[in-house]
N, C-alpha and C positions, 0 to 999 in steps of 0.2 A: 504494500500500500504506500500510496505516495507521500500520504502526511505521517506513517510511521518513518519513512527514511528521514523526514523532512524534522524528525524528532529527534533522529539520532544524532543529525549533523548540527545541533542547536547541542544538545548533551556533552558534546565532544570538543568544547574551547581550544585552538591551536592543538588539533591533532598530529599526531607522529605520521609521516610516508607510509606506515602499514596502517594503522587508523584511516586515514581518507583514504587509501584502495578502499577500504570496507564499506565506506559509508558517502562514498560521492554521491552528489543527485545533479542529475545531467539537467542541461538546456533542451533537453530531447522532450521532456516531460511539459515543459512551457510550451514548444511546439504541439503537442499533444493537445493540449487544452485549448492552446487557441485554434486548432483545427476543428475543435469540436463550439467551439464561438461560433466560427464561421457556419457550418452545417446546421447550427439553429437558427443563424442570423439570416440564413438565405432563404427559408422557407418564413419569415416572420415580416410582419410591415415595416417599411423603414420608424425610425422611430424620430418624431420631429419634433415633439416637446417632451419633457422632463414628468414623469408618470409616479405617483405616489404608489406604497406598498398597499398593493390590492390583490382581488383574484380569489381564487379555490382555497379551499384549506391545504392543497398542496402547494399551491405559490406562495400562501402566507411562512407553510414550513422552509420554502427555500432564502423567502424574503431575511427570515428568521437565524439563518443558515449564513446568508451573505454577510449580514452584521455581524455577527460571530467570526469571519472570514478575516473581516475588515478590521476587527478589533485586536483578532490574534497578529495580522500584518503590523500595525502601529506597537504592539509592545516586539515583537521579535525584530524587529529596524533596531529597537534601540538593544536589545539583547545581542545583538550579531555586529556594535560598531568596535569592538574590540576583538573579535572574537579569536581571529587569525587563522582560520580555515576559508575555503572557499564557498561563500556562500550568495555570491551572484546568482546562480539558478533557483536558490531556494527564497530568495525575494521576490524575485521574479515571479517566480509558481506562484506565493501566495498573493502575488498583485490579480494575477490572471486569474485566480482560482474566485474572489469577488466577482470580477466580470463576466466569468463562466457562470455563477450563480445567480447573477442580475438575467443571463441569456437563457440561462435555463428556466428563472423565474417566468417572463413573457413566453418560452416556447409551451409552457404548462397551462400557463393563461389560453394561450391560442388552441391548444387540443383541448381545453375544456370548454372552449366557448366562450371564455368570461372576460369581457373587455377592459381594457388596460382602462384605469382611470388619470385621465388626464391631468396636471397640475394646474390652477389657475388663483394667478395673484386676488387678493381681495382686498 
C-alpha cells in the first residue's frame, strides 16, 4: 500500500544506503494517481466555478477523506524539512493524493446523479 511505504519513509529520518533501498517510494506512484485524475477528469464536466462539499453519502465520505489528505500533507511538509532522506515523491503523492480525492469526489457525484453544488458569493 502506498500510504504504508509512505509511512515508512516518514519513520526512517536520514536513512542509511541499505534503509532507502528498502523503503524508497518512487515518482512512478504520483504518475499513477494523476493518471487516474485524468481518467475521471475526462468523463466528468469541465469544472468552471468553485463547488462546495456536497453529493451522496459516498462523496461526503470522500469529501471527508480529502480533508484528512490535506491535513496529513501540511503536518508531514513540516515533519520531512529536516529529515534527510528523499522525500520528493512522497510530497508529491500526498499533494496529488487530495486532488485524486476532490476527482474522485465529483466522478461519485456524477455516477450517482447528484449535482455538484455550485459556490455562490452572498
Amino acid at each position: 500500500c502506498n500510504l504504508q511505504d509512505i509511512g515508512s519513509v516518514i519513520a526512517t529520518p536520514a536513512p542509511t544506503p541499505e534503509q532507502a533501498s528498502m523503503i524508497s517510494f518512487s515518482l512512478e506512484h504520483v504518475s499513477g494517481l494523476e493518471g487516474k485524475i485524468d481518467g475521471y477528469t475526462a468523463s466528468l464536466p469541465p469544472l468552471t466555478n468553485f463547488i462546495l462539499p456536497s453529493g451522496s453519502e459516498s462523496s461526503a465520505h470522500l469529501h471527508v477523506s480529502r480533508t484528512s489528505a490535506r491535513a496529513a500533507e501540511r503536518r508531514v511538509v513540516s515533519l520531512l524539512q529536516d529529515h534527510g532522506g528523499d522525500v520528493e515523491a512522497v510530497l508529491k503523492y500526498l499533494n496529488r493524493l487530495s486532488d485524486y480525492l476532490f476527482t474522485a469526489t465529483r466522478y461519485c457525484s456524477h455516477l450517482d446523479q447528484v449535482p455538484e453544488e455550485i459556490y455562490t458569493k452572498h
